[in-house]
Structures are given as structure tokens and as C-alpha cells.
C-alpha positions in Angstrom: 183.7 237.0 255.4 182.0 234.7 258.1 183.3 231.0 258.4 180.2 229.2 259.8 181.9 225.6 259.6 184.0 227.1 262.8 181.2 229.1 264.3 182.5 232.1 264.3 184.1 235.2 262.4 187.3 235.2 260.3 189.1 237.3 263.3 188.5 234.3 265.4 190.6 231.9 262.9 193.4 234.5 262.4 193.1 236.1 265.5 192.6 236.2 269.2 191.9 232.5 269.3 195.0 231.3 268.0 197.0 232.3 271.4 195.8 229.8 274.3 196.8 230.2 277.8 197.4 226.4 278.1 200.8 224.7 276.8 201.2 222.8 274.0 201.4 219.3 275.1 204.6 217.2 274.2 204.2 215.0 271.2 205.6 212.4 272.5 203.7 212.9 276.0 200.6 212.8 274.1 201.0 209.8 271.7 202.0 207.9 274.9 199.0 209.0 276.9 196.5 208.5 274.4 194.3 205.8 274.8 195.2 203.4 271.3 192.9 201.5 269.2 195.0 197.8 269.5 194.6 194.8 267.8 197.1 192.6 269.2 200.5 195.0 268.6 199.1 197.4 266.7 198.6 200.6 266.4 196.1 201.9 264.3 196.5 205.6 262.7 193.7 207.5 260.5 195.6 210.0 258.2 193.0 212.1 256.9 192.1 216.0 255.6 189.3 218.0 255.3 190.3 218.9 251.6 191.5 217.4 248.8 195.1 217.9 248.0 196.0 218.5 250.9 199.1 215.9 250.8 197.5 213.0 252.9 198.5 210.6 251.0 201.7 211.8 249.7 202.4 211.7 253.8 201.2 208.6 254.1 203.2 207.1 251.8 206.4 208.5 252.9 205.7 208.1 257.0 204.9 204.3 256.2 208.0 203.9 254.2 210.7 205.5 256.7 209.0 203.1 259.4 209.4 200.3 257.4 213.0 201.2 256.7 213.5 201.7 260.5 212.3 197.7 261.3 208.5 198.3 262.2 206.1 195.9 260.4 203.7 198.7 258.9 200.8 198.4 256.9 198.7 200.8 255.1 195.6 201.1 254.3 194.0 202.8 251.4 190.7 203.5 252.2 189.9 206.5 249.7 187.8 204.2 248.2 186.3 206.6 245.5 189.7 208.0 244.2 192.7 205.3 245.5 196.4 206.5 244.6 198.4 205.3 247.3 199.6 202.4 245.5 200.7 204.4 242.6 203.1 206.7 245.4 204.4 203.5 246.0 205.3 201.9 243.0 202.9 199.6 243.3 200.5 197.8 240.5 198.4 195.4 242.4 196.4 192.8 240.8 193.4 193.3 243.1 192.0 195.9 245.5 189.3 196.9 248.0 187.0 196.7 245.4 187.2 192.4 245.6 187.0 192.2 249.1 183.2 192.8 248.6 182.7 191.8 245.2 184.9 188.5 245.7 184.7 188.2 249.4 188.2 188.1 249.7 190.0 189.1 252.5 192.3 192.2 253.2 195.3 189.4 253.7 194.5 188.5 250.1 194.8 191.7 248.3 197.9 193.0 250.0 200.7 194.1 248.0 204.4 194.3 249.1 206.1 197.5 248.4 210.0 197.7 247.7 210.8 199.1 251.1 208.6 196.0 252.9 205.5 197.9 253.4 202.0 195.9 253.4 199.8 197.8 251.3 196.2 197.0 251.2 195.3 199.0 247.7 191.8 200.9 247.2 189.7 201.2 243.9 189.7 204.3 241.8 186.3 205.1 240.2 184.2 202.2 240.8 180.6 204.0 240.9 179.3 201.3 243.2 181.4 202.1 246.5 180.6 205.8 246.2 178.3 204.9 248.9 178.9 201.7 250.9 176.4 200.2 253.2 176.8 200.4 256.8 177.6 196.7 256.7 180.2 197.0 254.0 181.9 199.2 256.0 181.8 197.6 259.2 182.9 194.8 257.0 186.1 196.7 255.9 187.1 198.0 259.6 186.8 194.5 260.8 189.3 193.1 257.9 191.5 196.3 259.0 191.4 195.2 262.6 192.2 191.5 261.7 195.0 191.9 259.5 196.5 194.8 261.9 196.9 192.7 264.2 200.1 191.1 262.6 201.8 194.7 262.4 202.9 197.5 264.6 201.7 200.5 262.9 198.7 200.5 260.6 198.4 204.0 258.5 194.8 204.0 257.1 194.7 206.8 254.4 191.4 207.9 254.0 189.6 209.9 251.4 189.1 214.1 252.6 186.2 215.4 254.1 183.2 214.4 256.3 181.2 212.1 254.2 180.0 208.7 255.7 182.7 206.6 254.2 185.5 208.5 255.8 184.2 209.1 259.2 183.3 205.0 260.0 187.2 204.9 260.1 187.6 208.0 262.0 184.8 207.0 264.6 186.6 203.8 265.2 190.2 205.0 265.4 192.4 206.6 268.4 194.6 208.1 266.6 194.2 210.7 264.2 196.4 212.8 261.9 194.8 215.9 260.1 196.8 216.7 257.0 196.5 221.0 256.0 198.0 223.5 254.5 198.6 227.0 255.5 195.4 227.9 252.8 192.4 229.2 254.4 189.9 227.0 252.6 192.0 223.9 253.7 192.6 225.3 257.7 189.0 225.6 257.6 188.0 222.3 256.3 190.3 220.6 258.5 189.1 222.0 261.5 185.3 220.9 260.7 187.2 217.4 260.4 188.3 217.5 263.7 185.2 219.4 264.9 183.3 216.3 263.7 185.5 213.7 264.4 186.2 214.7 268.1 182.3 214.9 268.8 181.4 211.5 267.8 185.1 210.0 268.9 185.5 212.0 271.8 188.5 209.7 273.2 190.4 210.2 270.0 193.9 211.9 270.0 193.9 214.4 267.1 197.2 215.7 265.7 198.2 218.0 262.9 200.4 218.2 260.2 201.2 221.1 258.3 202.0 220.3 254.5 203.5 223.0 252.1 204.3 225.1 254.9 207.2 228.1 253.5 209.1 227.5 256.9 209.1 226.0 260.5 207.5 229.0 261.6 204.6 229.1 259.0 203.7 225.6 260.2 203.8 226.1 263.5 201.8 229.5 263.3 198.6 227.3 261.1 199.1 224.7 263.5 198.8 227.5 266.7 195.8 228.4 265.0 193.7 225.4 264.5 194.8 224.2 268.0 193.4 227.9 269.4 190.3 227.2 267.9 189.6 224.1 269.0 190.6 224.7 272.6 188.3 227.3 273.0 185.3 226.2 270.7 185.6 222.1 271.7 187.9 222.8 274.4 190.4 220.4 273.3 194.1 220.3 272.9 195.9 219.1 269.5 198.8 217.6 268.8 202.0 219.3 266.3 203.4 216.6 264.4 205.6 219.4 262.3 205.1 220.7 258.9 206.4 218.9 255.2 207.8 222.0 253.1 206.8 222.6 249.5 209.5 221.0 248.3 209.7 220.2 244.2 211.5 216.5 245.5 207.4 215.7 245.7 207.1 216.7 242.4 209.5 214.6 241.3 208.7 211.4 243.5 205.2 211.1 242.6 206.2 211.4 238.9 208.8 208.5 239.9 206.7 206.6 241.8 208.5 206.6 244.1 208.2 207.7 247.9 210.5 211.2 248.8 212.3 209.1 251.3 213.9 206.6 249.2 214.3 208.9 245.8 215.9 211.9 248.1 216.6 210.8 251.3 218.5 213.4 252.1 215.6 216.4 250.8 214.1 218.8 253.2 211.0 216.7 252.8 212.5 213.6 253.6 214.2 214.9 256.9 210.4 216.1 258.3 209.1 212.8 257.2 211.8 211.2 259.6 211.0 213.8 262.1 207.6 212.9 262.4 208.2 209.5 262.1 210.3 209.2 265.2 207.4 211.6 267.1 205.1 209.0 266.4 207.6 206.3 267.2 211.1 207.4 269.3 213.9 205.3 269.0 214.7 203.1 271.4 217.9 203.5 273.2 220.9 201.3 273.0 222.4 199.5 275.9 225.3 201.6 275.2 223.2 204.5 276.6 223.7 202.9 279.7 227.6 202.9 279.8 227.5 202.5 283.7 225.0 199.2 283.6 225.3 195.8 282.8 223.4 194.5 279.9 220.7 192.6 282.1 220.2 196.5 283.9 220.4 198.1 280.8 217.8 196.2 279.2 215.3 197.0 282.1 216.6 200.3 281.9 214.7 200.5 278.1 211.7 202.3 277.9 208.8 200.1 277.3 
């Protein structure tokens, strides 16, 4: 079988490109490094996959939540504007969506919804024919109302609908940070690396990371993420990012049925702790003064990393 999204045979996917000669960067090295797309405090993240089902928005869901619950002002963004569900992982029913920002001119401040766990959610439309394929003005339309409200919040997660088509990559052309949702499935490995393929050749200052969903153990996940990041070193000749992996873990079953995010129904799931792994990857705790035990508070406050 030849794989001609990646260029090249299945033996390069599985095989002697997975292996670099380069180190992994650091997480946290990278996501400091990388050069953000701000508005004001904000940093703006594109969660995204190459494949449906993937678990992009179940992620998103969660990560937003456990930031909220840690004291960040987060909102999210769903921009799957063909098939929206993010509001319904959060047990939210809002009374208005994407959907009247261009029919009503409304703004996205206007439409935002408040979860339970003090996330701003900005709720997409689910089968409305008419944004199946939005003018190049609607959308720049949208990423400007994105970049305005953002600017009130730390993090902004925009969930976006999978693949390459036009409506998904005028949010991944304008963001710095993105996060490529797979799982260990060829079909899904391979999509998500003509994601980044794409992405990273029309955003070349981008920072692309991975996460690997459904993954059967640490090693699994690291082993599909070793492999994607293999590829693209040698084929783009750029480095990704390892977030970690989400196992397949029935709590998901069982919070979108709830409707209610992993991290609140289970805290305590398998799921739940690599949501708050990632979380604190993306944003590490600060340290308290009391980490300082030699200092004074007025040192120990300079002392903080910035």
C-alpha cells in the first residue's frame, strides 16, 4: 500500500522515519519559544484533526474545563461550523450560535454561553446548509470577532471541524499554536500528518503539537507520536511537539452521555489525570513564595517566572 498524502511508502510511516537523530524538544521549552498569536493576554490555540472522530473535541472540552478550574479565564471556540457539538460536551443549551453572528450580525460577545465550571463558550451551528461554504469575508469576519473577544481571556481553544477544507484552515493559517488530535489508526496518523503537512506550509511560524487519543498505554502514544514527528522532520523538516496521549477510557463514554466533561464527572479517571497533564504542559503552575523558603516575599515574587 502507498500513502501518497505523505509522499512516500508505508515503510516510511512505520519505519525508518520514525527514529530522528535530533531530540525531542521540551514541551514546555517549545510552548515558551513559540512565537503566539496575542490579542491583548491571550493565547490563541487551534485544536484540530485530520479525521473525524478523532476526540478533538472531547479534548477540547475537557483541557478548557481543568483551566478554568485552575483560575485561567478560557474561552472556546466552536468553529466546526458544519457539525458543532462542543456545547453539548459541556452541558450547554445556548439560545444562539455562530450561525447569528452572520445572519443577525451579532457579535461573538453576544452569543457566548457560560458553562458550569466558568468556561466562555462561543457555540457553532450543526447542519445549517448555508455555512457549508462561507465566503472569504465571513470568515475573516469570524477570526476578527475571535480576536476581539480573546482578548479579555488567557487561553482561547478554538475547536475546529477535521480535515483541510477552506473553513478549517483560515483558522489554522491565522493561529500559532496548533494541537493535532490522532489516534494510533493508520487512516487517522495519516490524515493528521497532511494536516500539519498543510498547515505548516502556509503557517510556516506555527508551533504544531500532537496529542495521541485512545492510545492502549504511554508507550503506544508516544510510539504514534515518534512517528508523525519522524516524518515530518525529514519530509518538512520540522520538529513537533508531544503533548501526551488520552487513553481509551469508557469514563468518555460515560461523560458525553452525561454531558458532562471527564474532568468534573471522574476527576480522578485515567482520562482526567492526562487532561491535567496536558493542561499544566500547556500552562505550568506557578510557583509559590513558599518555594522560595530562603527569600523574602518582595525576592520571592521576582523570583516567579514570568
Amino acid at each position: 500500500m502507498t500513502l501518497r498524502r505523505l509522499g512516500r511508502t508505508l515503510s516510511d510511516l512505520t519505519g525508518q522515519a520514525r527514529m530522528s537523530p535530533r531530540p525531542v524538544p521540551s514541551p514546555a521549552e517549545a510552548f515558551a519559544e513559540a512565537p503566539t498569536l496575542r490579542t491583548g493576554p491571550a493565547r490563541i490555540l487551534c485544536v484540530t484533526s485530520g479525521k473525524g472522530g478523532a476526540g478533538k473535541s472531547v479534548l477540547t472540552s475537557n483541557l478548557s474545563t481543568d483551566l478554568a478550574r485552575r483560575g485561567k479565564k478560557v474561552l472556546a471556540v466552536d468553529a466546526d461550523l458544519g457539525l458543532a457539538n462542543l456545547h453539548l460536551l459541556m452541558g450547554v443549551n445556548p439560545r444562539r450560535n455562530i450561525h447569528h453572528c452572520l445572519s443577525a450580525n451579532l457579535s461573538f460577545r453576544e452569543i457566548a454561553e457560560r458553562t458550569s465550571a466558568g468556561v466562555c463558550l462561543v457555540p457553532g451551528p450543526s447542519g445549517v446548509a448555508e455555512l457549508a461554504d462561507l465566503s472569504s469575508r465571513d470568515l475573516a469576519f469570524l477570526i476578527g470577532e475571535m480576536g476581539r473577544i480573546g482578548s479579555s481571556f488567557d487561553l482561547v481553544l478554538v475547536d475546529t471541524a477535521a480535515g483541510i477544507a477552506r473553513m478549517t484552515t483560515a483558522f489554522l493559517y491565522a493561529a500559532r499554536e496548533i494541537i493535532v488530535v490522532t489516534t494510533p489508526d493508520l487512516t487517522a496518523m495519516t490524515d493528521a500528518y497532511a494536516t500539519i503537512k498543510t498547515t505548516l506550509r502556509h503557517n510556516p511560524s506555527a508551533l504544531a503539537s500532537v496529542v495521541v487519543n485512545r492510545a492502549r498505554s504511554s508507550r503506544q502514544g508516544w510510539e504514534v507520536f515518534q512517528t508523525l514527528d519522524g516524518i515530518a522532520g525529514k519530509f518538512l523538516g520540522r520538529r513537533l511537539c508531544y503533548l501526551g496521549y488520552l487513553p481509551d477510557d469508557d469514563t468518555v463514554r460515560r461523560s458525553v452521555a452525561a454531558k458532562v466533561p471527564a474532568v468534573l464527572l471522574e476527576p480522578e479517571s485515567a482520562v482526567a489525570l492526562r487532561v491535567r497533564e496536558i493542561s499544566e504542559i500547556l500552562v505550568p503552575p506557578e510557583r509559590a513564595a513558599e518555594d522560595f523558603p530562603d527569600m523574602d516575599d518582595s525576592l520571592a515574587q521576582e523570583a516567579r517566572p514570568r
